[in-house]
C-alpha positions, -999 to +999 in steps of 0.1 A: +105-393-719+141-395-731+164-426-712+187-396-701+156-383-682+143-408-670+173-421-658+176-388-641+140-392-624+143-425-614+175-420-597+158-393-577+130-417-572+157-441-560+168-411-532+129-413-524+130-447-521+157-449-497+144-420-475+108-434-477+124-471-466+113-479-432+144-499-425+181-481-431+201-513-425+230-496-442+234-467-412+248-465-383+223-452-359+237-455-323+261-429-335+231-406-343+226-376-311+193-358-313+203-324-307+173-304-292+167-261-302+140-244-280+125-218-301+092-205-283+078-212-250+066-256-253+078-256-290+110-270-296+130-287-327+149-324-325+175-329-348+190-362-361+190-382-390+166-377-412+139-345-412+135-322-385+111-333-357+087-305-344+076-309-304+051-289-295+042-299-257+025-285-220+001-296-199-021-311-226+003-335-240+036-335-265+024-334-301+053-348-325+062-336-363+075-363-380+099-390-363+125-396-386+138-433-389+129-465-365+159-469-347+160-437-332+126-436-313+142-443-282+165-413-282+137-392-296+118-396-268+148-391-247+152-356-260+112-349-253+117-357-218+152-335-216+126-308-226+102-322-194+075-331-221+051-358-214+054-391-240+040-383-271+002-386-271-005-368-307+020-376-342+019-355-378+035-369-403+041-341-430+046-368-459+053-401-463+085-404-467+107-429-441+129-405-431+099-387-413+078-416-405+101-439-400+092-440-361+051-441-370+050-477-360+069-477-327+053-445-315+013-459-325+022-487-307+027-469-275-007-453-284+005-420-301-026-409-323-013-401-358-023-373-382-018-372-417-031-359-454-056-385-469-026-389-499-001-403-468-023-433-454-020-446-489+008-444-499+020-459-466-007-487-464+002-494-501+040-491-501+059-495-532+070-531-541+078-521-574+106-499-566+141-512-574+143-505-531+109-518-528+090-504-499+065-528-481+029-516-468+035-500-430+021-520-405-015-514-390+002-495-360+021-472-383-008-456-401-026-427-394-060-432-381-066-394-385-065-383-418-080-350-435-085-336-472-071-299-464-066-299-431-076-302-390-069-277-362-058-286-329-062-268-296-037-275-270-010-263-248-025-225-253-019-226-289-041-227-317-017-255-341-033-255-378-025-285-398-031-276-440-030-296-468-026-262-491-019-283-526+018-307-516+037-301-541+071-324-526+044-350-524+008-353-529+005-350-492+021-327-482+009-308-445+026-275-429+019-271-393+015-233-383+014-222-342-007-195-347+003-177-313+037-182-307+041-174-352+062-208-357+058-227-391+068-264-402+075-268-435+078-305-442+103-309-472+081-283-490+113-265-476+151-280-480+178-251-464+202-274-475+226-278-503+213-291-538+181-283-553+143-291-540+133-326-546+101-328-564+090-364-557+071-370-588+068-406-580+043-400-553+025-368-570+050-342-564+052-312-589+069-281-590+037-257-596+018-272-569+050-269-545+051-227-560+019-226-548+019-239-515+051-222-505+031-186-519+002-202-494+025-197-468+046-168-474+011-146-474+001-164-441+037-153-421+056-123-413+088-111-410+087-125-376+076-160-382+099-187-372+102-213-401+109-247-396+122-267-425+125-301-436+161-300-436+188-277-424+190-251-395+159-223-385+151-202-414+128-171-414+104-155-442+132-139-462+148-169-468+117-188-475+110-160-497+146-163-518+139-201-520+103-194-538+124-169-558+150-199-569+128-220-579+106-199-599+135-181-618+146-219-622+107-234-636+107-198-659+142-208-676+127-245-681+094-238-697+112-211-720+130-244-734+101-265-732+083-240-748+111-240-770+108-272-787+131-293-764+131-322-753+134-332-716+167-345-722+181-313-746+164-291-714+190-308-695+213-307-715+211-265-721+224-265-680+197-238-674+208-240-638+239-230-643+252-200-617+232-211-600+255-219-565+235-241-545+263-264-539+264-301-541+234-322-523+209-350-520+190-338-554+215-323-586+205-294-607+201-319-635+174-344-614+156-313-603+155-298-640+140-333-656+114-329-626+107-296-632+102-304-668+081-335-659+059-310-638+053-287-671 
């Protein structure tokens, strides 16, 4: 790999880094307000800082989707009350990442059981010490003690809630969470309706094919109907899922045909194959997500 590209990668790595980070030292927190959207009858979404939160809840308990960072548990919980939810007896953590698990700890210590993909126990239990933002091993209360291979279904609240490992593709853990009744989907960060470009953590097994093939998983499995839930960013729907596929696999087609080319990572970035793009300025550039793409190939 050419300095330019890894450079490149390990500056996304460093964005991974700081969203995996259990502590955010550098943020001001108590200004964060949890804004809470109904969206079906006992499903709502929290947002904050950090990715979305999914509440399902009813008379068999409040099941959590990712928690987002430490410091904002206790207004987390004060939005799944507002909604008159029961504490949260069940937590899925979509990936690893801190900035959706960053609450695992506080949460299992209230007795929260927590679900993930095997891929998401380890990398938590093993952290990344290594990392120029090094990232200690969770604590034992901020694990998941439920973990599966492709997936577990839960029945509560009159819903039928399908957790699926269908290949990552962000991560190596990757889970979506569908409601089969009430047709609601959460897509982890398999789904940024944000600025900037999808960030293919290759650091901890993220690639762009598996990620294309997940989010063609999903786009078979929904309707026109279905409300999406993504990582980051407002309610989406199946068309717009289906334009983001779209992106990124006009975007993977433009990088192999320079791969396949002869060039280098670094002369792929170089070429701006990205360009006209117009996805704005955000967390990953259209250079970082082209050296991952390549990476991926």
């Amino acid at each position: 790999m050419t300095s330019t590209s890894f450079k490149l990668l390990a500056g996304a790595a460093f964005g991974a880094a700081a969203l995996a980070s259990p502590t955010q030292a550098q943020r001001n927190f108590d200004e964060v307000e949890i804004r809470i959207e109904r969206i079906a009858p006992g499903i709502a979404v929290l947002y904050g800082a950090g990715g979305n939160i999914g509440v399902s809840y009813g008379e068999d308990g409040t099941i959590l989707i990712d928690d987002q960072y430490a410091p904002l548990t206790g207004k987390i919980e004060t939005a799944v009350a507002e909604l008159g939810a029961e504490p949260v007896s069940f937590l899925i953590n979509t990936h690893w990442h801190g900035d959706h698990t960053g609450g695992n700890e506080n949460l299992g210590k209230k007795g929260a059981t927590i679900f993930a993909q095997d891929n998401v126990r380890v990398r938590l239990a093993e952290g990344r010490p290594e990392a120029d933002r090094p990232i200690p091993p969770a604590a034992k209360e901020a694990l998941p003690v439920v973990t599966y291979g492709q997936g577990v279904t839960m029945h509560l609240n009159g819903d039928t809630v399908d957790v699926m490992f269908l290949g990552g593709g962000h991560t190596d853990g990757d889970s979506v969470v569908f409601w089969r009744e009430d047709n609601v989907v959460h897509m982890g960060d398999l789904y940024f309706k944000i600025p900037g470009y999808p960030f293919i953590d290759i650091r901890s097994g993220g690639n762009v094919i598996n990620a294309m093939n997940t989010l063609d998983a999903v786009i078979r499995m929904i309707d026109d109907e279905t409300k999406v839930i993504p990582g980051h960013g407002p309610m989406s729907n199946k068309a717009e899922l289906v334009a983001y596929r779209a992106m990124i696999g006009d975007a993977v087609e433009r990088v192999r045909a320079l791969k396949d080319g002869g060039a280098t990572s670094e002369e792929a970035v170089a070429a701006q194959p990205l360009a006209g793009f117009d996805r704005g300025e955000g967390f990953i550039s259209a250079d970082s997500f082209v050296a991952a793409i390549y990476a991926s190939l």
